[in-house]
N, C-alpha and C positions, 0 to 999 in steps of 0.2 A: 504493500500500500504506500510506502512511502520507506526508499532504497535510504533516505538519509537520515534516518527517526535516531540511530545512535549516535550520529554526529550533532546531532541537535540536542541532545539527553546533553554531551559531554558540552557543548556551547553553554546553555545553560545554566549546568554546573558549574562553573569557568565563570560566568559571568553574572550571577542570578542577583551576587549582593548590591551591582548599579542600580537593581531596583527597591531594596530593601533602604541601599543609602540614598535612593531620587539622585543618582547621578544624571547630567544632564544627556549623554547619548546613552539612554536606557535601550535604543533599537538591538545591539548586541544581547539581551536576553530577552526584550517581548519578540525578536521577534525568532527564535527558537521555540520558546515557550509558546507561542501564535500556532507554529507549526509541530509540535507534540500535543496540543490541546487538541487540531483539528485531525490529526491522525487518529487520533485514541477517539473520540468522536463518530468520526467513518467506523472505526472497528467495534465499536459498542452498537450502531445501529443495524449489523451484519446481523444477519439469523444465526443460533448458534451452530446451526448444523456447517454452516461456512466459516466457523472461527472454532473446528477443533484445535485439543491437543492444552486448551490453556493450564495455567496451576488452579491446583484444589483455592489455593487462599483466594484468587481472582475469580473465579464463579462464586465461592461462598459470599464474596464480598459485594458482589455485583448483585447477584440474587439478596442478601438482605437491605440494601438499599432499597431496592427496586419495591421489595415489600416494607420497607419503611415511607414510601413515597417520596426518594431524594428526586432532585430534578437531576436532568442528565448534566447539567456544567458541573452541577458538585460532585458528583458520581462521577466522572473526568477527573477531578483533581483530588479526592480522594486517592481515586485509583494509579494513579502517577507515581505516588506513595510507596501502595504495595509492591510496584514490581522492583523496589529498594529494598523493600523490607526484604525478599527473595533472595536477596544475593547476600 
């Protein structure tokens, strides 16, 4: 879905606290952060039978939101989380 999702994770990383400190060219992390939201996005709206293979922690977590009633942008950035906690 999108060949550059690790390089973007690692951008990010690298650079996430220009947004924490309002540096003033915050572009270097929204707009990584722009393109991991909307990838993760496309892949949460797939049917699951087109997004095997994921981890137990990532469907439990997806399915209790979903029955919690989260909206999907929070459910997005929860789940950005988990696949840290993974590793």
């Amino acid at each position: 879905m999108n060949p550059s999702l690790l390089y973007d994770f690692i951008d990010f990383d690298d650079n996430n606290w220009m947004i924490w400190y309002k540096w003033p060219k915050r572009s270097a992390a929204r707009d990584p952060m722009t393109r991991i939201l909307k990838t993760l996005e496309e892949y949460l709206k797939l049917p699951k039978s087109e997004r095997p293979g994921a981890a137990w922690l990532i469907t439990t977590m997806e399915e209790a939101q979903r029955q919690l009633g989260m909206k999907e942008p929070d459910i997005l950035l929860v789940n950005t989380k988990a696949y840290r906690v993974a590793f």
